[in-house]
C-alpha positions in Angstrom: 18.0 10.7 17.1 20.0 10.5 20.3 20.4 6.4 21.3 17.5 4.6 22.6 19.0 4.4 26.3 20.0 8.1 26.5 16.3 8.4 25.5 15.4 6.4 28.1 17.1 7.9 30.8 15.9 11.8 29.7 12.1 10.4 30.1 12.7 8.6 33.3 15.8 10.5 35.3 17.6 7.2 35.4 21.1 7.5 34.7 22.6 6.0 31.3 24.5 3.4 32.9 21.9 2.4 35.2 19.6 1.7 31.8 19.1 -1.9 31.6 21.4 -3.4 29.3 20.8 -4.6 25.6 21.6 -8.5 23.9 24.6 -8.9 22.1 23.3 -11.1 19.1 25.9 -12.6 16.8 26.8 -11.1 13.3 24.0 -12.3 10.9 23.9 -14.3 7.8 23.2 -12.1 4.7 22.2 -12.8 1.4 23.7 -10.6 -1.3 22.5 -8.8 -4.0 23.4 -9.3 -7.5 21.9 -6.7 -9.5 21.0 -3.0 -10.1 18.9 -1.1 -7.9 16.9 0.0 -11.2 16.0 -3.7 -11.8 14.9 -4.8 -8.4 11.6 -5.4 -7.1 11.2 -4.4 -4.1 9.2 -5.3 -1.1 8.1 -2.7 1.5 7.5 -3.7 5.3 6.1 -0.9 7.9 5.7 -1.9 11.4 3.1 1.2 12.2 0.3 -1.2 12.2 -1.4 -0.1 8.7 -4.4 -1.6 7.5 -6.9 -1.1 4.5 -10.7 -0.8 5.2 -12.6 -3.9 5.8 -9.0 -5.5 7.0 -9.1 -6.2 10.7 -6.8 -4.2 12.9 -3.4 -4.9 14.9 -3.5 -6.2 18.2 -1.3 -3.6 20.3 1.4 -6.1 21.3 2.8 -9.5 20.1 0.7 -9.8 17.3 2.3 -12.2 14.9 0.2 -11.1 12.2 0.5 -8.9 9.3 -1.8 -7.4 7.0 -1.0 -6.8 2.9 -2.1 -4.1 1.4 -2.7 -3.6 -2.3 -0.9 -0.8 -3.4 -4.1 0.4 -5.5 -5.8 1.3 -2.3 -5.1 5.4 -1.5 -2.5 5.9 1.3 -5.5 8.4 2.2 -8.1 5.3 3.2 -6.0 3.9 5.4 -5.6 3.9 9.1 -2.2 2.6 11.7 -3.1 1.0 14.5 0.1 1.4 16.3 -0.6 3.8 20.0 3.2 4.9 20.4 3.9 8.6 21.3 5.7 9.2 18.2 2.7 8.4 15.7 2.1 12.6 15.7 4.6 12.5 12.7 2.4 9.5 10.7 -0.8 11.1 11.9 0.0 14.1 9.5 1.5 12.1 7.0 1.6 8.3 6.8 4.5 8.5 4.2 7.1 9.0 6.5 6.9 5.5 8.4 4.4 3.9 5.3 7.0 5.2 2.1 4.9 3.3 -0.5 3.6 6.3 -2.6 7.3 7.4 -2.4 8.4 4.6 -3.2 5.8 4.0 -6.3 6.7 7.4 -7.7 10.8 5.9 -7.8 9.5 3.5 -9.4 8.1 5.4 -12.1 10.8 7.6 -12.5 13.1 4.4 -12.9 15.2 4.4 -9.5 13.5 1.0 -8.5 12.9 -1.3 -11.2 9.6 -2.3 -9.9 7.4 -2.0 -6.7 5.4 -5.0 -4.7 1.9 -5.1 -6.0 1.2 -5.1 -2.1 2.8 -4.2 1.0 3.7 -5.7 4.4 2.3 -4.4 7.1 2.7 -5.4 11.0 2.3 -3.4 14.5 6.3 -4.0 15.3 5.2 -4.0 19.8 6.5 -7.7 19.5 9.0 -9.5 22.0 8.3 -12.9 20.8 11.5 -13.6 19.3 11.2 -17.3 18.5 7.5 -17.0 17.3 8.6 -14.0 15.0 11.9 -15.5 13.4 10.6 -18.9 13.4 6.6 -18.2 12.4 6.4 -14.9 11.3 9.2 -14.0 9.1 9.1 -17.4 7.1 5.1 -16.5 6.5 6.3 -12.8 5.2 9.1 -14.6 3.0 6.8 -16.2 1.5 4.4 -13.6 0.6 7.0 -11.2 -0.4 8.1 -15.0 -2.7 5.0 -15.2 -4.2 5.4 -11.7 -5.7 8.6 -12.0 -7.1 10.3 -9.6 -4.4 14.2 -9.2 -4.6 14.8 -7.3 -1.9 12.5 -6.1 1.7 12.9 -2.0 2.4 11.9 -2.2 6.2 10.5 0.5 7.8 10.3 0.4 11.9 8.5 3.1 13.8 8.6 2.7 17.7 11.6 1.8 20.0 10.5 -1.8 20.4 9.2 -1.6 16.6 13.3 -1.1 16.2 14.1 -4.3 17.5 11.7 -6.4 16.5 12.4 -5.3 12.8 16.1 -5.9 13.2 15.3 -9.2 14.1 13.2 -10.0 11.2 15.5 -8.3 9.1 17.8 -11.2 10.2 15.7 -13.8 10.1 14.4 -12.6 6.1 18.3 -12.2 5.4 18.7 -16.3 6.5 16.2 -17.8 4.6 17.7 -15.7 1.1 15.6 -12.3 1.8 17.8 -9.5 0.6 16.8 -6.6 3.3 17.3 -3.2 4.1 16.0 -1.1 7.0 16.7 2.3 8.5 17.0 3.3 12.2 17.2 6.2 13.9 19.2 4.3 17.1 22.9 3.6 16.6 22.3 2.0 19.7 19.6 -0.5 19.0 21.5 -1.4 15.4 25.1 -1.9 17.1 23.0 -4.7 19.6 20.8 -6.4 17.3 22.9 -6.4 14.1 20.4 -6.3 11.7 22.3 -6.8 8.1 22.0 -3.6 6.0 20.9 -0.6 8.0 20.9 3.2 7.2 21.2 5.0 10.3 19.2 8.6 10.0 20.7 10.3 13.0 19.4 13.4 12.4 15.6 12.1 12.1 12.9 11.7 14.7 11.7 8.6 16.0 8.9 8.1 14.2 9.6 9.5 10.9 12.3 7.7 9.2 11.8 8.4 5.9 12.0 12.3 5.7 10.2 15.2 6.6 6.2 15.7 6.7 4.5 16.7 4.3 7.2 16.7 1.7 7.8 13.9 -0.9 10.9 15.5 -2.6 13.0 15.0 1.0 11.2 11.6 1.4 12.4 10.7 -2.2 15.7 11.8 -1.5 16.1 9.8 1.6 15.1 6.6 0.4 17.4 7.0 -2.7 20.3 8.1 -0.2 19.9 5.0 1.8 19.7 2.6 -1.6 22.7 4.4 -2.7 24.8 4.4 0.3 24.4 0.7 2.0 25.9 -2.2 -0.1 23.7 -4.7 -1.5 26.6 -7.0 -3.0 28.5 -7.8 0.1 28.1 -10.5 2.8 29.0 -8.8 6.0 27.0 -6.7 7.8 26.5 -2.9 7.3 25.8 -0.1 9.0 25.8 3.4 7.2 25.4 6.6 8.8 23.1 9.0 6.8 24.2 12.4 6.5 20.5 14.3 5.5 19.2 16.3 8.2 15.2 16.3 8.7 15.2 20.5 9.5 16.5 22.0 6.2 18.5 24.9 8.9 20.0 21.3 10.5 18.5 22.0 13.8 16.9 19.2 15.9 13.8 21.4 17.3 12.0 17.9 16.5 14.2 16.0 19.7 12.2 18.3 22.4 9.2 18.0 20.4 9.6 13.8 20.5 10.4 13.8 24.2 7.4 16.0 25.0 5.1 13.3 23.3 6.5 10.8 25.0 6.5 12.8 28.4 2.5 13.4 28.1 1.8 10.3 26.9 4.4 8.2 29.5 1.2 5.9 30.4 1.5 4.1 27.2 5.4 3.7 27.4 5.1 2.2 30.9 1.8 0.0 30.0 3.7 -1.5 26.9 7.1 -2.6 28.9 5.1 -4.5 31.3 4.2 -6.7 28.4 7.4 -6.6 27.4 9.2 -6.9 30.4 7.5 -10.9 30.5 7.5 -11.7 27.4 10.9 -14.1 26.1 14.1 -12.3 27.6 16.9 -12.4 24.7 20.1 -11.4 27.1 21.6 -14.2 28.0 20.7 -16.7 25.4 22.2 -14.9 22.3 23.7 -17.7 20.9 21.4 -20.1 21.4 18.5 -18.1 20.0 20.5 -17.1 17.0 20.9 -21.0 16.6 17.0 -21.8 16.9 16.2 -19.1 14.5 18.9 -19.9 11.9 19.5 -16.0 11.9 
């Protein structure tokens, strides 16, 4: 994906530099992993806003809630409440921002050594920090506790779904939550420093975890990302992914992205107005690293 600014400035005609700027947060706190991918349990969180029937859906922004979902219930009955531009991928196939029958099927061929009985699920429109590192992600660390998770596989979807992610990455990492998340913005990853990211550059917002329609390339990217970014060390890490979501390595999918979000620009702007008033992170980096221990 190109970076979230430069994506910014080809929907709106505002040049990159006049693109409002991003935090600098400090480098986070990670806790390492001591074991084998193969005998990990592993956690999955999606911030697409997924809920199973009878559950009640995801507000549309700066909902601190999260639903869990038993991982018994078909990917088929589910719906995502999440209204961004980019959900076309996820409309056709919910396994490319919701991996858990991917990741269930690396799991039984051994990769994993166990999946989550359930998985986390939020609407990632949030830009409540405080409420979200200080209320939210110690209510998730706890559910992924009670379930014997060893490490979180996060999963964001939208551009605001990407920060809000990175920052619960942190605050999971803080409180002795083993993460890892992927990203398709260099950008967003180099400013929010969340603590073991896989950067899919050559995938489409929206659909981080491979191709449509085809669990092989999902399977693969998943085990590329667990194979590439360091569980066992305590700094922070950012690894570029070298898959490419068109097998011919094209990126027909960019145009096709932007054109969403051109025909659907509405939402976009209807979303930053909550956004734009909600808490304001530039400028108190420090100090909300401090209050949120991350």
């Amino acid at each position: 994906m190109i970076d979230f600014r430069e994506m910014g400035s080809a929907l709106s005609g505002i040049p990159v530099e006049n693109m409002p700027p991003y935090p600098d947060l400090p480098e986070p706190q990670l806790t390492a992993v001591h074991k084998p991918v193969d005998e990990l349990t592993v956690g999955l969180i999606a911030s697409l806003g997924a809920h199973a029937p009878g559950q009640p859906s995801l507000g549309r922004t700066n909902d601190l809630s999260f639903r869990t979902i038993d991982r018994s219930i078909p990917t088929s009955e589910l719906a995502f409440d999440h209204v961004t531009p980019a959900r076309f991928w996820a409309d056709i196939d919910m396994n490319v921002a919701f991996p858990r029958d991917r990741m269930a099927e690396l799991e039984a061929e051994g990769f994993i050594g166990a999946l989550a009985p359930t998985a986390i699920s939020f609407l990632g429109s949030i830009s409540l920090w405080d409420r979200l590192a200080t209320e939210m992600a110690p209510a998730i660390k706890d559910a992924l506790d009670a379930e014997g998770v060893e490490l979180a596989l996060l999963v964001p979807f939208c551009p605001q779904c990407h920060q809000a992610t990175m920052v619960l990455a942190r605050a999971l990492e803080a409180r002795g939550m083993p993460t890892l998340m992927f990203s398709v913005f260099r950008d967003l990853a180099d400013s929010y420093k969340p603590p073991r990211t896989a950067f899919v550059e050559n995938y489409p917002l929206g659909a981080p975890c491979g191709r449509v329609n085809d669990p092989e390339h999902q399977r693969a990217t998943i085990r590329a990302a667990f194979d590439a970014v360091p569980l066992d060390i305590e700094s922070r890490q950012l690894v570029g992914m070298d898959m490419q979501y068109q097998e011919d390595g094209g990126r027909d999918w960019l145009e096709t992205t932007l054109q969403h979000y051109r025909d659907r620009f509405d939402v976009v702007i209807e979303n930053g107005v909550t956004h734009n008033t909600s808490e304001p992170l530039i400028g108190r980096e420090e100090e909300f690293s401090i209050t949120c221990a991350c």
